[in-house]
C-alpha positions in Angstrom: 39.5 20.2 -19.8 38.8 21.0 -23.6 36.5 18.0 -24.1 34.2 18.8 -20.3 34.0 21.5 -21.9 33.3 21.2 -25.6 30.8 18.1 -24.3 27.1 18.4 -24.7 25.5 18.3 -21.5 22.4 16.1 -21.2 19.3 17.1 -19.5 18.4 14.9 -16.5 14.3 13.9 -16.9 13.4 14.2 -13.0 10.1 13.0 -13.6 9.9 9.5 -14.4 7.6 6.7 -13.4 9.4 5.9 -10.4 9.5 9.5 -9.1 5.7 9.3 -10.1 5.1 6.5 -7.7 6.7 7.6 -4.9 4.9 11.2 -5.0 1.2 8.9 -5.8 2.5 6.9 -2.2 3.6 9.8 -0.5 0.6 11.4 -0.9 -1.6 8.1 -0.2 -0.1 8.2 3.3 -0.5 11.8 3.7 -4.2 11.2 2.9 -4.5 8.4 5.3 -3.3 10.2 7.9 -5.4 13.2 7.7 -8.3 10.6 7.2 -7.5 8.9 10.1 -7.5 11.8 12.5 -10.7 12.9 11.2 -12.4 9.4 11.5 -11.1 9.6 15.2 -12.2 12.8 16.1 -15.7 11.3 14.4 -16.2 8.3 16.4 -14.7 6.1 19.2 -10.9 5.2 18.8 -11.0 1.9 19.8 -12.6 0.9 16.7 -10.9 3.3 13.9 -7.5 2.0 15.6 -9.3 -1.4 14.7 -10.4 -0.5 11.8 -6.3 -0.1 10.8 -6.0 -3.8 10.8 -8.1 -3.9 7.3 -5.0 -2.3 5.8 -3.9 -5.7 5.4 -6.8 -6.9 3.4 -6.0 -4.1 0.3 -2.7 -5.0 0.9 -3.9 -9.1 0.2 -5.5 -7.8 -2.7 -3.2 -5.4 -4.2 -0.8 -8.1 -4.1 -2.7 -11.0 -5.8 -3.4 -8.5 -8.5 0.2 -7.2 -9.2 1.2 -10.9 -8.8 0.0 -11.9 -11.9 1.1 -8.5 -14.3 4.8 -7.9 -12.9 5.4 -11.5 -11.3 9.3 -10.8 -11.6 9.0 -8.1 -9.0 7.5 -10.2 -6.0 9.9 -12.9 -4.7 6.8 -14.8 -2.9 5.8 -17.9 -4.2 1.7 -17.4 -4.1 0.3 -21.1 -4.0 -3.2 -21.9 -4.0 -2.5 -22.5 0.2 -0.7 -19.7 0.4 -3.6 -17.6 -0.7 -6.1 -19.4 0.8 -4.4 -19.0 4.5 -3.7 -15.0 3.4 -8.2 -15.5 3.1 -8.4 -16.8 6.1 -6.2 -14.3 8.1 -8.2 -11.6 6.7 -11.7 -13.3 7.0 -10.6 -13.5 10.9 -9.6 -10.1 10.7 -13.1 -9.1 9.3 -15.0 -10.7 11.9 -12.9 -9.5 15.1 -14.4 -6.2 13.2 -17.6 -7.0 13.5 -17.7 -8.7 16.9 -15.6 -5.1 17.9 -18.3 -2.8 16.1 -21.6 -4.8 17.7 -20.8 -4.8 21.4 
């Protein structure tokens, strides 16, 4: 009891990098989510709800580009085929877009 007592107690820092990057992603989502009920009340929902499958193109490159700087955080192997069938998902994406916005 003498030494919990006699111990220093250490200050916990709450706000650290991780705590950082879940309060930036929290509030990414809360943004998109407001954005995306505005867009809707804008414009047709067929084609914001459309619009969602872009997601996966920041996604592509948000990947590629954190691929290279922490490389021993992402377990998937990123060949040159890998990357360029990732393209072409997101190319066909792209155009069912554009096929979507023009009729």
């Amino acid at each position: 009891r003498d030494q919990i007592l006699k111990s220093r107690i250490q200050k916990h820092h709450f706000v650290n990098r991780s705590s950082r990057l879940l309060l930036f992603g929290q509030l990414s989502g809360a943004l998109g989510g407001f954005l995306l009920a505005y867009a809707i009340s804008l414009n047709n929902p067929a084609i914001i709800n459309a619009l969602a499958g872009v997601q996966y193109i920041f996604v592509l490159l948000g990947v590629l580009l954190l691929s290279k700087k922490l490389q021993h955080l992402l377990e998937e192997n990123l060949t040159s085929r890998a990357i360029r069938q990732k393209i072409l998902g997101a190319t066909v994406i792209c155009l069912g877009l554009g096929i979507l916005a023009l009729s």
